[in-house]
C-alpha positions, 0 to 999 in steps of 0.5 A: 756580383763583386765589386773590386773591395772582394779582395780586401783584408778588411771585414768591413770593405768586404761588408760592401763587397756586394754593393751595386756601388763600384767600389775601389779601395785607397790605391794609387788606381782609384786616384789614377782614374779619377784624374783620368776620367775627370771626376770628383772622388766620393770618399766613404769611411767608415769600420764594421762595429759601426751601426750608422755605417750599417744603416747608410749601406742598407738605405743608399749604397744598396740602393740600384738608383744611388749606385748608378748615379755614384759610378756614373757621375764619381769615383767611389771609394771605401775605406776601413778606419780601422786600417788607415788611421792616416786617411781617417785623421786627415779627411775627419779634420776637413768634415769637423772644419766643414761641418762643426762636427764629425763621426763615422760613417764619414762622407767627403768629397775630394778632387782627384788630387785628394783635396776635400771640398764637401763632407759630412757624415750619413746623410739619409736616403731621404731628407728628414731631421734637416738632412738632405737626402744622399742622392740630391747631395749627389746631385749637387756636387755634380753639377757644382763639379760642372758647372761651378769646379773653380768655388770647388777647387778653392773651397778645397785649398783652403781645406787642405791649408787648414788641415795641415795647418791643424796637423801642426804640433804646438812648440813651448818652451821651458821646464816641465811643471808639476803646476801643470798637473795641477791644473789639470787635476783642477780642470776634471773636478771642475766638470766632474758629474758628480751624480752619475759619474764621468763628464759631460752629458749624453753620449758619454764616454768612459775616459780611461786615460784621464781616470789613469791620471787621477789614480797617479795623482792621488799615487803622487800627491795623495790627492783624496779627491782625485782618487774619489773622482776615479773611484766613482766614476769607475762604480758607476761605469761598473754598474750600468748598462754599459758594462754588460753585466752577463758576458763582461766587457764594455759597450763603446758609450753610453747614449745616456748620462747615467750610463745605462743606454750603451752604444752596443759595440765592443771594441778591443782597445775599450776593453783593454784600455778599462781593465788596465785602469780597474787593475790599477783602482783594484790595487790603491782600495782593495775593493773587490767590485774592481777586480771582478770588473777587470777580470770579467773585462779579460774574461770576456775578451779571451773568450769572445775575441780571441784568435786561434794564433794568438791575436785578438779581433778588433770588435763585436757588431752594435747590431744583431738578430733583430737590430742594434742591441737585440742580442743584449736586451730582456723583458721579465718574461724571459728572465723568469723563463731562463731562472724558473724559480719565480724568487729568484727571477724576481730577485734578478729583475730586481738587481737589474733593473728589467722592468715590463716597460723597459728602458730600451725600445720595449726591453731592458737593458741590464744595469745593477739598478739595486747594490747587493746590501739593499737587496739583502735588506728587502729579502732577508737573505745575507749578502753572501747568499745574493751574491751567489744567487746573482752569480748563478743568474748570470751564467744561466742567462750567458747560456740563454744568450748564446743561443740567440743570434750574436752581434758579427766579429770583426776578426782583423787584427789591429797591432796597436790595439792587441799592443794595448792588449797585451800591457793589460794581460801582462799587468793583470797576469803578473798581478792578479797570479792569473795564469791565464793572462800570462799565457795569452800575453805570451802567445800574442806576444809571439804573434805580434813578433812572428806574423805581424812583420813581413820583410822586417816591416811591423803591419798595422793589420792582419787577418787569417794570414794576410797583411793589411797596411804597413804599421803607423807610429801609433801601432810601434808605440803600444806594441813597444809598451806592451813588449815592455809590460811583458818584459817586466812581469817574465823577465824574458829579454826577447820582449826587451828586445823587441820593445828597443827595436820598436823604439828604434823605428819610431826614432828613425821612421818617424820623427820630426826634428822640430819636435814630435813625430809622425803618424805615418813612416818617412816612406809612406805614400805621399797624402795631402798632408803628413798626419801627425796626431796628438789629441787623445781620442777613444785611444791614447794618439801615437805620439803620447804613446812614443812618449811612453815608450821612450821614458821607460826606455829611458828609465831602464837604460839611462840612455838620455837619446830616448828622453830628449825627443820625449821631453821635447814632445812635452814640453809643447803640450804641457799647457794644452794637456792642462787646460784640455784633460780629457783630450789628453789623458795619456800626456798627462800621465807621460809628464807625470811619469817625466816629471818623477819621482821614478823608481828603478827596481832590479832583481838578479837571479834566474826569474824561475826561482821561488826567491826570484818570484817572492821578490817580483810578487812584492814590485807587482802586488802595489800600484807603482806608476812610477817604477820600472823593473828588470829582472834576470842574469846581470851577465846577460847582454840582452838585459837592460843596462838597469841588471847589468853589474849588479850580485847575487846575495850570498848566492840568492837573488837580491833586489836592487831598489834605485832612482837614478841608477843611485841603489840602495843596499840590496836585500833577499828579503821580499819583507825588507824589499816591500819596505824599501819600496814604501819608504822610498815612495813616500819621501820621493812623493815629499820632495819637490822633482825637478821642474817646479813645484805645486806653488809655482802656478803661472 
């Protein structure tokens, strides 16, 4: 029988549909009953790639005897993290404040007021591993709740206290400073993995946010160590287990420092967040393993996670046919059976590392365990033959795959994360001449205008017609960047537009006069606190992303109302985003493209003209962190302010390169343009930009 989550938008609250739990999902009802019936709130949270979460509703919410003592003793609630980013925030703060750490699936106790006052993470069905079991913690908060409710109702102010408090954004005065960047550049080589790449040990994450700012620093400040950080740990990621080396894409993380053991999963924003900056390593050194990583990446989210309208899922399952990873993982008898010819499944085994004892439970997980050249030596067979030889393992072994049973999909759409989605294809299609790309940008494109807005509201999630929750600053934010990055690769003034409109909601909505905005909209339901996140996380927070938006607005308007809420957002960061990199990659690169040099590119002319194009290729064929382009009819009111009274060149298009709305000469010439925009960079890069220099360290 169905509980009351049967109606939900959300794969992962229908994954419990079917619990004897009586489920509700967050709703003015759930808390209703709890403040009617007298009872503590259990708050479950958690989303559906989510491996621990599985394994928690199999052991306990499946179990009759926990249900019966949940639905008698408390009143339950799911929630999909994915969809409320603002409960996750809020209730993720008390459990780290409670527990010294935190992770999914979340488990918290609340009065039904809201406020917290127990959490944790999965707690077991027995106690092990120094774990109490779920139903003794059941238990006990029960009887605290009769017994003891006044310890409760204390310990659960206070909680609340501390997580508005932790919500607060710091406020910092003066100037921003390239010092700051500086420093930050300092912090990541200080703790960089020199052997295996990334920071820090097991689990390790792949940081694309804080790689991005080492390839713009090296771009600034011709920091070759920069540039060698994020070319290694890029390698390194690019040739373990955690990339799957079959079907493209990446795993959520790898359990191991070296990168070889993933946390199965695949979610969207990882993806999309990764082939942005392989792009981005692919255009500064030319090496091709970058490209065939990023397109690999693109490839595999067209094809796995595409969706007939135009959108994209959120996730495929960490878990599959036999268990976490099953559908990933090979012995060498398999490999031989897929490649029958023994040289070459012995040559497969050898690049990738399948061995008869395996590295993960018995099997082997694939990593390029030998580069190409080695092999070429031990075999000699030249180096183009065993990368054709490896191509052609690798589809044999994608169609062996696809026959076994495959890891769940998560088919929600998440607006933020197709927004980061959508920068990624509009990049790599207008880069790479990838038609492909171009074509899914646009279709998402026009999803995102024509069937994630109801009533004139953007929604945070979609699924097969159906809305889910109203967008937070977070999903106006990437969606505004992603209409931007479109904008500048077709020229159409439509995502121009939508982009402006995004930015205007995110003024209006959510931003907080003392500095920053909100995650949530001014008329959003009341919580225990208004969430506002800054700390980076797997994906760039809402307010980084705001920034963003707000300085390429800037940038091709020369409005100063989008850079003054931006600027003021910096400023009250800038030290932490210093001494704390990892945390906050995309503020970094936000100060980066503030602070300047910035470089203003319009072209006029009609965006379908061969002369039109030539131009475009050269603005997109470098990496140009610090440039904004327009492109189109100067006439055109729907254009940005950056094309407006600019000429055609003896009836050609021309291209107008400026920093400050202060142009150089105009030229039709894609040889002079590529010029222009070498030599401007490089004297740019030589003057000191407003804020300080590299000297003056406080």
């Amino acid at each position: 029988m169905n509980n009351r989550l049967a109606g939900s938008t959300s794969p992962y609250l229908l994954q419990h549909a079917r619990n004897p739990v009586d489920w509700h999902p967050w709703s003015a009802e759930a808390l209703a009953r709890a403040r009617s019936e007298d009872r503590p709130i259990f708050l479950s949270i958690g989303y559906a790639a989510c491996h621990w979460c599985h394994v928690m509703a199999h052991e306990s919410f499946e179990d009759p005897q926990i249900a019966a003592f949940l639905n008698e003793h408390f009143v339950s609630i799911k929630v999909d993290r994915e969809e409320r980013p603002d409960l996750d925030s809020i209730y993720m703060d008390a459990v780290v404040a409670l527990t010294g750490q935190g992770g999914w699936p979340m488990s918290v106790f609340l009065t039904p007021d809201g406020m917290p006052f127990y959490g944790g993470t999965y707690f077991p069905p027995t106690a092990r591993h120094g774990l109490p079991a779920f139903l003794q913690v059941l238990q006990a908060i029960a009887r605290a709740w009769k017994d003891d409710r006044a310890r409760l109702l204390q310990t659960g102010a206070e909680l609340g206290r501390h997580v508005a408090q932790a919500l607060a954004v710091p406020s910092e005065a003066g100037d921003l400073q390239t010092s700051a960047l500086r420093l930050a550049a300092e912090r990541l080589f200080a703790t960089y993995d020199w052997t295996d790449g990334g920071w820090g040990p097991a689990p390790k994450f792949p940081q694309p946010m804080a790689i991005e700012f080492l390839l713009r620093r090296h771009y600034r400040d011709g920091d070759r160590l920069a540039l060698d950080m994020a070319v290694h740990a890029l390698r390194n990621m690019a040739r373990g287990g955690i990339f799957d080396q079959i079907g493209g894409g990446f795993h959520r993380y790898a359990t191991d420092r070296r990168w070889r053991i993933p946390h199965f999963e695949k979610m969207l924003y990882d993806n999309a967040l990764l082939a942005t900056v392989y792009l981005h390593a692919w255009q500064i050194t030319g090496d091709f393993e970058f490209r065939r990583t990023l397109e690999a990446t693109l490839d595999f989210v067209l094809r796995e996670l595409a969706l007939p309208q135009g959108g994209f899922a959120s996730s495929l399952d960490a878990d599959s046919g036999e268990g976490e990873g099953d559908y990933y993982v090979w012995t060498p008898r398999q490999i031989q059976a897929v490649l029958t010819e023994e040289a070459r499944a012995r040559l497969a085994c050898r690049a990738f590392g399948v061995t008869e004892p395996g590295n993960f439970e018995g099997r082997s997980v694939l990593w390029r365990a030998l580069p190409t050249e080695q092999l070429a030596q031990e075999t000699g067979v030249s180096v183009e033959q065993i990368e054709t030889i490896l191509a052609e393992a690798r589809l044999a072994l994608a169609r062996a795959r696809a026959s076994r049973p495959g890891p769940a999909r998560d088919d929600k759409v998440i607006a933020e994360w197709n927004g980061l989605l959508l920068t990624s294809l509009a990049e790599s299609g207008g880069v790479l001449g990838r038609a492909d790309y171009l074509n899914a940008a646009r279709r998402l494109a026009e999803f995102a205008l024509q069937d994630l807005r109801q009533a004139g509201r953007l929604a945070r999630a979609w699924r097969d017609g159906r809305l889910g929750p109203r967008a937070f600053l977070a999903d106006h934010a990437a969606l505004g960047l992603g209409f931007l990055a479109l904008y500048q690769v077709d020229f159409d003034p439509r995502w121009y537009g939508a982009a402006r409109d995004l930015a205007e909601e995110v003024l209006t909505g959510f931003r907080d006069p003392r500095g920053g905005f909100f995650d949530t909209p001014d008329d959003h339901e009341a919580l225990i606190a208004r969430p506002k996140s800054v700390q980076d996380n797997a994906i760039p927070s809402g307010n980084a992303l705001a920034v963003q938006l707000l300085l390429q607005l800037e940038a091709l308007t020369g409005e100063t109302r989008y850079r003054e809420p931006a600027e003021l957002s910096l400023r009250g960061l800038q030290s932490l985003a210093a001494e704390h990199p990892l945390a906050f990659g995309a503020w970094l690169n936000a100060s980066g493209f503030a602070l300047g040099p910035q470089l203003q590119l319009a072209i006029v002319g009609r965006p379908e003209h061969a002369a039109f194009v030539a131009l475009a290729e050269v603005a997109h064929g470098g990496f140009q962190p610090h440039m904004v382009l327009a492109g189109g009819d100067p006439d055109d009111p729907a254009q940005p302010a950056l094309v407006h009274g600019r000429s055609l060149l003896d009836g050609r298009p021309a291209a107008y390169l400026c920093q400050s709305f202060t142009c150089r000469l105009p030229t039709a010439s894609p040889v002079e343009l590529q010029g222009q925009i070498a030599q401007m960079s490089v004297s740019l890069r030589a003057s000191p930009p407003p804020g300080g220099d590299e000297t003056d360290v406080q």
